[in-house]
C-alpha positions in Angstrom: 71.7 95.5 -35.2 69.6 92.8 -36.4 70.0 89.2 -35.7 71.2 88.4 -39.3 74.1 91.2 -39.0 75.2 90.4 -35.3 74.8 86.6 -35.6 77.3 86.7 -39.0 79.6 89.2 -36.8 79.7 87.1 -33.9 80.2 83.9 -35.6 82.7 85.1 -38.5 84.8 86.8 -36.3 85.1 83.2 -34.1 86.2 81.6 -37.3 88.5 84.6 -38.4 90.5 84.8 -35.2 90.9 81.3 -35.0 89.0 80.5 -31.9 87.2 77.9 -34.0 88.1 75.8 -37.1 84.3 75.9 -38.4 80.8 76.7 -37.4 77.0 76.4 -38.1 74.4 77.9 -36.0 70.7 78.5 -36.4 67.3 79.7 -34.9 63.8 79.2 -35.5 60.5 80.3 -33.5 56.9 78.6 -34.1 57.1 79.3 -37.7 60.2 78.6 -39.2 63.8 79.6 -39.3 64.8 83.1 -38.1 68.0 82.6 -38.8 71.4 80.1 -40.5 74.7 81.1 -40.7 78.3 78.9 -41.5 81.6 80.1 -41.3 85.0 78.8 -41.7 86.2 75.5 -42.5 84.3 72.0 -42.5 88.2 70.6 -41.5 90.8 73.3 -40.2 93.3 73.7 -43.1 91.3 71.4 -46.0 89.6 74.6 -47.7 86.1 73.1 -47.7 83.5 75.7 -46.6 81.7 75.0 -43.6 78.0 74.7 -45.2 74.3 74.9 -43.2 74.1 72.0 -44.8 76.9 70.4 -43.0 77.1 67.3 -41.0 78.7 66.6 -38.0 78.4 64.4 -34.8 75.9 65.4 -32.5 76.8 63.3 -29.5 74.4 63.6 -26.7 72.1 65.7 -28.5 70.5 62.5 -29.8 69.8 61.6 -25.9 66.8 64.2 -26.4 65.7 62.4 -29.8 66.1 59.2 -28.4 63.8 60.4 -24.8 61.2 61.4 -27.5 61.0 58.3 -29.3 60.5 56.6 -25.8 57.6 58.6 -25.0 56.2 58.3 -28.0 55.9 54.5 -26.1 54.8 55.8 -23.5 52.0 57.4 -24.8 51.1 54.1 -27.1 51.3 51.6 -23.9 53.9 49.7 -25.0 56.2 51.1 -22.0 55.7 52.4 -18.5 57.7 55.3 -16.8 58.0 53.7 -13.6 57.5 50.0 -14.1 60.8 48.3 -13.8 63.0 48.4 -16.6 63.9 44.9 -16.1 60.7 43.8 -17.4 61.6 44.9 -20.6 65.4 44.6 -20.8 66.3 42.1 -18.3 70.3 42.5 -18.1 69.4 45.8 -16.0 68.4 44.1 -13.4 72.4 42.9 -13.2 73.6 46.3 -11.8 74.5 46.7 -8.6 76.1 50.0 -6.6 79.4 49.9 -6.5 80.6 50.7 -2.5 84.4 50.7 -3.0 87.6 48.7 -4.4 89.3 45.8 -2.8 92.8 45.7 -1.9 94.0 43.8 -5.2 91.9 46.8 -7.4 88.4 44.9 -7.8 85.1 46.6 -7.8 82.8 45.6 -4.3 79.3 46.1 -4.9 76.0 45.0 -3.5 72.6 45.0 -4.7 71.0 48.5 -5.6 67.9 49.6 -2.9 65.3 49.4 -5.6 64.9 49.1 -9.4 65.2 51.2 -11.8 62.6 52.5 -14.2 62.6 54.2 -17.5 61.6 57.7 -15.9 64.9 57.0 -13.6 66.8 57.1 -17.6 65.2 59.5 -18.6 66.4 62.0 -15.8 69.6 60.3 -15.4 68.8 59.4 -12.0 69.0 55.6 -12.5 73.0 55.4 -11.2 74.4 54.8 -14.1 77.4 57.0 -15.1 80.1 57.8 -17.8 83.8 56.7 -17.2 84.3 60.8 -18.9 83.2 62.5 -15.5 83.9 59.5 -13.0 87.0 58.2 -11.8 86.0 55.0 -10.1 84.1 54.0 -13.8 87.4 54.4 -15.4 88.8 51.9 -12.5 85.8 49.3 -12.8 86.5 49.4 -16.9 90.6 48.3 -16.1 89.0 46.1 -14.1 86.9 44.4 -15.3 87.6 44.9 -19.0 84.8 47.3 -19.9 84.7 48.9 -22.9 84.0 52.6 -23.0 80.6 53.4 -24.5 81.1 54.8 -27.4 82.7 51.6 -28.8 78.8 50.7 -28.6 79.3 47.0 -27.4 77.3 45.6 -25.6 79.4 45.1 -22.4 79.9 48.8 -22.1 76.2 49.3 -20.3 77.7 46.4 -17.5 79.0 49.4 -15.8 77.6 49.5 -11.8 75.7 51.4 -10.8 77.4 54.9 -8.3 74.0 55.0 -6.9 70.6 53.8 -5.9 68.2 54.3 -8.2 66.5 58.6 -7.6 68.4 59.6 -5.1 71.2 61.6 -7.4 71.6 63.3 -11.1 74.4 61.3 -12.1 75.1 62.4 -16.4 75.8 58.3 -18.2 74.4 55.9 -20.1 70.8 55.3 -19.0 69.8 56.8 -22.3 71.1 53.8 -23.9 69.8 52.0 -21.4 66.0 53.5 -22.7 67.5 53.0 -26.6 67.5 49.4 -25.3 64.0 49.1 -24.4 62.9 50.8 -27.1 64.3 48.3 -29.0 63.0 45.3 -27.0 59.1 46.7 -27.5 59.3 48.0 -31.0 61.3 44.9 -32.4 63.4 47.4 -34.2 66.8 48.7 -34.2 66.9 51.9 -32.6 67.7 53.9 -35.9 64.7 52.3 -38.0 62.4 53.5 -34.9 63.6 56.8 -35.0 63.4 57.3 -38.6 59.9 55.6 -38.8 58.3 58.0 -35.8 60.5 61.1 -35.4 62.7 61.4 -38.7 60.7 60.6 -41.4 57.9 62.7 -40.0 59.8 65.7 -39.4 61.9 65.6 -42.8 64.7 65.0 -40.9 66.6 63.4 -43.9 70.5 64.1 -42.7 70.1 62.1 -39.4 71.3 58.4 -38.7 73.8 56.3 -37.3 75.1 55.2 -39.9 76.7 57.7 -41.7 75.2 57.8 -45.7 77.6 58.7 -48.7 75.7 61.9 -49.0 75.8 63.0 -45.4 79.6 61.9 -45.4 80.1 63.9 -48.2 79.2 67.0 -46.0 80.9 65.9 -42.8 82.9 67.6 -41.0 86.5 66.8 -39.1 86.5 66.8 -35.5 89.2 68.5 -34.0 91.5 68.5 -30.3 92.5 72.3 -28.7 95.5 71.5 -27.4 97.0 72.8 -23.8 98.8 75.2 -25.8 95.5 76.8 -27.3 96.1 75.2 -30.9 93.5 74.0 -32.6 94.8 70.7 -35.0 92.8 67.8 -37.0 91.8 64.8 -34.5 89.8 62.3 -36.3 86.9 60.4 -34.5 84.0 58.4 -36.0 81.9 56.8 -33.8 81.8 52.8 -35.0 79.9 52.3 -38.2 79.6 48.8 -37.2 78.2 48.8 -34.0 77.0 46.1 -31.6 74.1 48.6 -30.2 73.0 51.4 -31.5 74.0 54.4 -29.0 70.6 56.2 -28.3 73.0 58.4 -25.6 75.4 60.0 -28.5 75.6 57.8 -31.7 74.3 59.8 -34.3 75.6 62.2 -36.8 73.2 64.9 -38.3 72.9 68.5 -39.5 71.8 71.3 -37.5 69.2 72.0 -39.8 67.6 68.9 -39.2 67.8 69.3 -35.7 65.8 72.7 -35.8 62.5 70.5 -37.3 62.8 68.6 -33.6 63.1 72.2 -31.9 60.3 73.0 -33.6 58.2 70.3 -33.3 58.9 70.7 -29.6 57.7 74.6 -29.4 54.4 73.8 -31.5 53.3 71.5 -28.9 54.1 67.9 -30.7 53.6 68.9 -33.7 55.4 70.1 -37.2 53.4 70.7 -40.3 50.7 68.3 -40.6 52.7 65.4 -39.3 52.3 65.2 -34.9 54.3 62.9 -33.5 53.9 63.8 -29.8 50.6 64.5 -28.0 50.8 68.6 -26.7 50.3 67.0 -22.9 53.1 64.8 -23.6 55.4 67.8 -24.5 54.4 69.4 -21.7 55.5 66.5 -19.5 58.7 66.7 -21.4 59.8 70.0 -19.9 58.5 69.7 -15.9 60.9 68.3 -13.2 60.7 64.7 -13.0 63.9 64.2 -10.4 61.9 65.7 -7.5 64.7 67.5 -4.8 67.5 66.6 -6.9 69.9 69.4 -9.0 72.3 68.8 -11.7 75.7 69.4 -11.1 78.9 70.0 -12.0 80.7 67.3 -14.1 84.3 67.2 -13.0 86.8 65.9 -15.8 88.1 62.6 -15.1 90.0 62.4 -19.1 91.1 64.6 -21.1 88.4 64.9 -24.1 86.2 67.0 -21.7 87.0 70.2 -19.0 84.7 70.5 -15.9 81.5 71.3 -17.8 78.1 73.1 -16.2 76.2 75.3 -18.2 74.9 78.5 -16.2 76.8 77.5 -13.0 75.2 79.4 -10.3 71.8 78.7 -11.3 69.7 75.8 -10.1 68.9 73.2 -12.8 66.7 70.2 -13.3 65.7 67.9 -15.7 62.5 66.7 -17.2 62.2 63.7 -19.8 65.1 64.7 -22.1 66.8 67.7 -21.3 67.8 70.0 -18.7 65.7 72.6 -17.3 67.0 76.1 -16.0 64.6 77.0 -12.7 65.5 81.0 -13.2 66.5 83.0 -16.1 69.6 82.8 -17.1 71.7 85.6 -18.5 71.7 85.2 -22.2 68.0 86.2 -21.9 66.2 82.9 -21.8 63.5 82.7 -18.8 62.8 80.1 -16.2 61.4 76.7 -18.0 63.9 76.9 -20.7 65.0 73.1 -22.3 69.3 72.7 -23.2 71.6 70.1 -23.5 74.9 69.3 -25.7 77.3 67.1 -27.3 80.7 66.0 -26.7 82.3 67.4 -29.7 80.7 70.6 -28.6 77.2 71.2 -30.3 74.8 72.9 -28.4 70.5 73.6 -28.4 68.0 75.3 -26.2 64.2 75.5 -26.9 61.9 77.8 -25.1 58.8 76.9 -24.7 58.0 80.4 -23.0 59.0 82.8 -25.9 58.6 80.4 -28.3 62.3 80.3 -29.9 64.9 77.9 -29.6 68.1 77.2 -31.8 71.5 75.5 -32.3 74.9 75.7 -32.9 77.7 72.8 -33.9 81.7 73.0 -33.8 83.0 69.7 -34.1 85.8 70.4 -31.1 87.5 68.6 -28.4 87.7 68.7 -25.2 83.6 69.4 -24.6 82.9 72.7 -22.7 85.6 74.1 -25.0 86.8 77.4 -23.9 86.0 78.9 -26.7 83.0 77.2 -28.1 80.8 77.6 -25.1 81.1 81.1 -24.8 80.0 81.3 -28.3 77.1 79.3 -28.2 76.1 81.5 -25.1 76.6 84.8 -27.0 75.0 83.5 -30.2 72.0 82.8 -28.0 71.7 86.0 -26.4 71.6 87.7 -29.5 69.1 85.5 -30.8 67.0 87.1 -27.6 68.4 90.5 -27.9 66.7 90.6 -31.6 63.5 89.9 -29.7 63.4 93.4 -27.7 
């Protein structure tokens, strides 16, 4: 069967047994799409078609956007991968390593062993964490009054550090953290750089933080599975007001839009005429950068997320923006291959090895969604299975 015939199949049957309210997924190799599909329902029960033009939030897919961007600074001068952050957004320099609680509930720390550095960020080896998959960080917040992050204010990035700077993969906000210094050296808010450098460039005209009439026109619901395996409307909108712009998981965008970054990434830096990264610099992108250290499991610590690892079993790394799988993994994909997510569950790989990569978006909570993750690995492995 051919990728157009199993891809529909796969994905329409999700939508017609219910396991998901909507769906858009779609794969491209050097040269341009190989293949779009939507099915089912942009909000379960509101009769709108799900579209491939549709919008939706991509969460912590804009953490690889947002890595981008910063290298793009890197490769101008105007930042350094392991200077100190601090000399470019001072309040870093404020976080310290948590150690433990006192007896009345307040957070000990002490200072942190050394600093951190925008190639710490970009590997999320810096220390900083999320309050979603850490139990003490949803302690220090009661504490101490912190906000979670996706309020975007300002006060949420005051979260300490759990711990010193390259000694552990610890999944939080350091990508905001490199948003912020983005910010600081271009004099721009983090949305106008990306559009300027990576948006405009790429045609990437559905993408922002700020959610247009037209794109909201297309957007789709999110939605809550329930313990009881129903599915049922759950409206969330990140803040269209925000204090900071969250370079970590603020923007909203189509999937469509998202395959001109995939393939900007598999022809070396470049899409069309327009290059926006040097082909070294992509390179760099996909190679370790956290030395000895793996990613791991995230264990739930609220309810909008399960325990979520992708390929559990086989060892993973990260380079400057995503995660890296160090062997093949079963959906066909070798060794080398580039992946992250989004909280809402949305989903990309590129492979730089075969030269395909591709995406797929449900707009579903909790993230690693039982039924959503086993989709996105199935839709991939037929994208590879149309390659034999």
């Amino acid at each position: 069967m051919n990728l157009h015939d199993s891809a529909n199949r796969l994905l329409s049957d999700a939508c017609e047994a219910g396991l998901v309210p909507g769906v858009v997924a779609m794969a491209t190799d050097r040269d341009g799409i190989i293949y779009e599909g939507a099915f089912g329902e942009r909000t379960l029960g509101g009769g709108e078609a799900m579209t491939v033009d549709t919008v939706g939030w991509i969460a912590s897919m804009t953490k690889a956007l947002t890595s981008v961007a910063a290298m793009q600074l890197v490769e101008r001068g105007r930042l350094d991968l392991d200077a100190p952050a601090a000399k470019v957004v001072p309040d870093i320099a404020e976080l310290k390593v948590l150690t433990g609680f006192a007896a009345d509930g307040a957070p000990q720390l002490r200072p942190a062993k050394r600093p951190i550095t925008l190639r710490h960020l970009l590997t999320h080896t810096s220390g900083c964490s999320y309050e979603i998959w850490n139990y003490d960080m949803g302690k220090v917040q009661a504490a101490l009054a912190i906000p979670s992050v996706t309020e975007c204010k300002n006060k949420a990035l005051a979260l300490p550090l759990v711990a010193d700077p390259g000694e552990r993969w610890e999944y939080g906000v350091s990508i905001d953290w490199a948003g912020k210094m983005i910010e600081a050296v271009s004099g721009l808010k983090l949305g106008q750089f990306l559009k300027a450098n990576l948006f405009d460039p790429l045609g990437m005209t559905s993408t922002a933080f700020k959610i247009t009439p037209d794109m909201r026109s297309r957007l789709a619901s999110t939605h809550l599975r329930g313990a009881d395996d129903t599915l049922s409307v759950f409206r969330f909108e990140i803040t269209q007001e925000p204090e900071f712009e969250m370079g970590g998981g603020g923007l909203y965008g189509t999937i469509g839009d998202y395959l001109q970054f995939i393939r900007m990434i598999l022809n070396g830096g470049q899409l069309g005429p327009q290059r926006v990264l040097k082909p070294e610099t992509v390179q760099l992108l996909g190679l370790n950068h956290m030395g000895s250290n793996r990613v791991r499991l995230l264990k739930a610590a609220i309810p909008l997320t399960n325990d979520a690892e992708f390929f559990p079993g086989v060892e993973k790394s990260w380079g400057l923006g995503f995660q890296i799988n160090d062997a093949p993994v079963f959906t066909g994909r070798p060794a080398g291959g580039l992946m992250w997510a989004g909280l809402a569950n949305s989903f990309f790989w590129i492979d730089p090895k075969t030269g395909v990569g591709g995406a797929l978006l449900t707009q579903i909570f909790p993230f690693a969604d039982k039924e959503s993750v086993p989709l996105y690995y199935a839709f991939e492995a037929a994208v590879y299975d149309s390659l034999q």
